[in-house]
N, C-alpha and C positions, 0 to 999 in steps of 0.2 A: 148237136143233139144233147138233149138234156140227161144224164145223169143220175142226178135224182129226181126223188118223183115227190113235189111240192104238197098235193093232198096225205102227204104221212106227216108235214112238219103242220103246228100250231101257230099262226101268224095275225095276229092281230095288228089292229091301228098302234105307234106307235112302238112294234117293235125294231130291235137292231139285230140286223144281220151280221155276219163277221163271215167273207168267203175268201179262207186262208189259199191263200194260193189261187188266183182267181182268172190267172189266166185274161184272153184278151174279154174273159167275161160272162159266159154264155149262161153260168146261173146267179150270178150277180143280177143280172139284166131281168132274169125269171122273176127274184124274190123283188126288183122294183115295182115290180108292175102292184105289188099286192095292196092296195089302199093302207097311206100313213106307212108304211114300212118304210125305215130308214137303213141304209146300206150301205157299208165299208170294204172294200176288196183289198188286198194284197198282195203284193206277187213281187215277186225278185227280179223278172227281167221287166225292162222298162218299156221297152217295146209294146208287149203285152198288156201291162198296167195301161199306159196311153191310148191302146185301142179301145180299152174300157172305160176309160175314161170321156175317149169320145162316144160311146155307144148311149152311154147313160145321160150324156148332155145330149145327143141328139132327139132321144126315147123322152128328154123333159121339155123340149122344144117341139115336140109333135102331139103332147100330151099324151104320151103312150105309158106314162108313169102313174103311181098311185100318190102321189103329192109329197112323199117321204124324201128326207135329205141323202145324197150320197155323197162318197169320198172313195177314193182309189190313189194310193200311192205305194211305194216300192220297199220293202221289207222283209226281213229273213223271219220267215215260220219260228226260228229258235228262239228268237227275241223281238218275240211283237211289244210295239210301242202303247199297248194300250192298258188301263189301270185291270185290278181283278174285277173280274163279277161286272164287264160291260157289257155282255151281249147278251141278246134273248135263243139268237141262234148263230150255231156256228156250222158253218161247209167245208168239208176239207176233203177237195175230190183229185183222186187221180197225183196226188200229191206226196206223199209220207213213203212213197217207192222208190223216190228219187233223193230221199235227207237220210244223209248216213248218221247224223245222231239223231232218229227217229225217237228216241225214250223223253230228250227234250221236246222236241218238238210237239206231241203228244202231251206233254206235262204243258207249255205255252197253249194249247188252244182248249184245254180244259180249263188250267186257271181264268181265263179270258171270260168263261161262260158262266152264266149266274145258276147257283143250284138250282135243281129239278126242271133245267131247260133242255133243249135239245141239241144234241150234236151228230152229224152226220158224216161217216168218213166212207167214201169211196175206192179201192184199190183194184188194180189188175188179175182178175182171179188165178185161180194155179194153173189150171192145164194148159189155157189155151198162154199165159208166160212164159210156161217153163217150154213150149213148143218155141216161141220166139226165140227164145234164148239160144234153142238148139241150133235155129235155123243163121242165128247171125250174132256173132261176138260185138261186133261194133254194134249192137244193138243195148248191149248192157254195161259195155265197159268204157265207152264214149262219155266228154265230160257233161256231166248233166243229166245222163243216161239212170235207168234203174238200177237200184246199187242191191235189192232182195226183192225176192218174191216172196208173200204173204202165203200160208194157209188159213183158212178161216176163221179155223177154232186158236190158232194161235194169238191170231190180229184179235179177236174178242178178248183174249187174257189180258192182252197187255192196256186195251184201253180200260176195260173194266179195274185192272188191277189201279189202273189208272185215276180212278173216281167216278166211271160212270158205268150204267147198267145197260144192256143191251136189249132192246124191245122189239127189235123186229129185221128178217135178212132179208134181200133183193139181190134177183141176177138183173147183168142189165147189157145190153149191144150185143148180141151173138150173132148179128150180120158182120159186125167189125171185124170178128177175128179173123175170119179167110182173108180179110183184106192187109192184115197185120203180116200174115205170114205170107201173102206176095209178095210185101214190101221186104220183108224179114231174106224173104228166096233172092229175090233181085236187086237187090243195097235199099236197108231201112228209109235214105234217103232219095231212094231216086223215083221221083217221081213220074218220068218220064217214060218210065216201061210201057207199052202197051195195056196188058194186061191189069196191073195198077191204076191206069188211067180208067179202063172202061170199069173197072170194080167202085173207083170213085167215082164215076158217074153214074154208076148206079146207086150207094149211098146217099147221093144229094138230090136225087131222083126220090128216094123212100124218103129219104127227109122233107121234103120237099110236100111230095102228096098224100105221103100217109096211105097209101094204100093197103084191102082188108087183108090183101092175101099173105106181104111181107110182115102183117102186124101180127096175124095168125103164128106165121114160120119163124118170128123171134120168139114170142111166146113159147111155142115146142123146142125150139132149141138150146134157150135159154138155160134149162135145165144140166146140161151137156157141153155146150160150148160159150159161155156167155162171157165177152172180153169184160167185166168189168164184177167186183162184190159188193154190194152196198150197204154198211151197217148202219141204224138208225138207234140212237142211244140217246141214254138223259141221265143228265149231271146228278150224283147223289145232295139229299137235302143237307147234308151235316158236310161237305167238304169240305177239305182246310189246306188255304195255299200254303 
């Protein structure tokens, strides 16, 4: 399920995407489809990378793409390989919760972006985290695991302070988090609960058909429990790496 919501970003023919931390891909895959958009993911496990990699060669092999070039390979947030001022957009979802030198990391995917473009970060909102957290230590202290939880107004400071302006907030998943704190009640990883199991077949059921009534009851709830924060920002004109 997508994360961001593609109608707030500007995407013309020939822009470059940058989707730090891109996981096996799912909004990589989004910003292909966009005519002429060219698209680079990143991601530190390789696993991941490689699913993405296939996803985007199968997506140009069925013609499900917009004709733009992609590349997916495996790299660390702190030290991305790419010159300043390459990209038109950058995505950074679900990602900056788990870098414990987050102040770099942040400085790398700003320098990356060309001024007055846009940049996108996504993180795990407060409440329904700091409930996880309560609910399971192996949930944060695991390697890999989330290493802080954000507030909102804070995470705004630091990118802004950072170089860019903040234009617009989004909540986003508040069906997720009942599903977080099953998993959180019963071991983060066990998939195998019962209960976990029928709650993710209910998610890939609302994902699946989009029905009016769960799109309704995320919308309301959203407000209150929505697992995800989504800032929508743009590079100042006068930046300086």
């Amino acid at each position: 399920m997508l994360t961001v919501n593609f109608s707030m970003i500007d995407l013309p023919p020939g822009s470059y995407v940058l989707d730090a931390g891109c996981g096996a891909g799912r909004h990589l895959s989004q910003a292909f489809r966009f005519k002429g958009v060219n698209v680079v993911g990143i991601d530190r496990n390789q696993k991941d990378a490689d699913i993405a990699n296939r996803t985007l060669k199968i997506m140009h092999a069925e013609h499900e793409d917009g004709g733009g070039g992609k590349l997916v390979c495996t790299s660390d947030i702190t030290r991305l390989p790419f010159a300043d001022q390459s990209f038109d957009v950058v995505i950074c979802s679900e990602v900056l919760e788990h870098i414990p030198d987050h102040h770099t990391a942040i400085a790398e995917i700003i320098r990356v972006l060309k001024p007055g473009k846009s940049l996108v970060v996504s993180v795990p909102r407060y409440l329904p985290e700091r409930i996880c957290w309560f609910l399971s230590k192996d949930y944060h202290t695991e390697e890999g695991g989330h290493v802080r939880i954000y507030k909102k107004r804070e995470l705004i400071e630091l990118l802004e302070n950072a170089g860019t302006k903040c234009i617009e907030t989004d909540r986003a998943h508040s069906l997720h988090s009942p599903y977080w704190w099953l998993k959180c009640l019963v071991g983060h990883k066990n998939d195998e609960s019962p209960p976990v199991k029928l709650y993710h077949r209910f998610l890939v059921w609302d994902i699946i058909k989009k029905p009016l009534l769960t799109r309704v009851l995320d919308k309301i709830l959203n407000p209150l429990i929505s697992k995800s924060i989504v800032l929508y920002l743009k590079k100042g004109d006068h930046y300086e790496t």
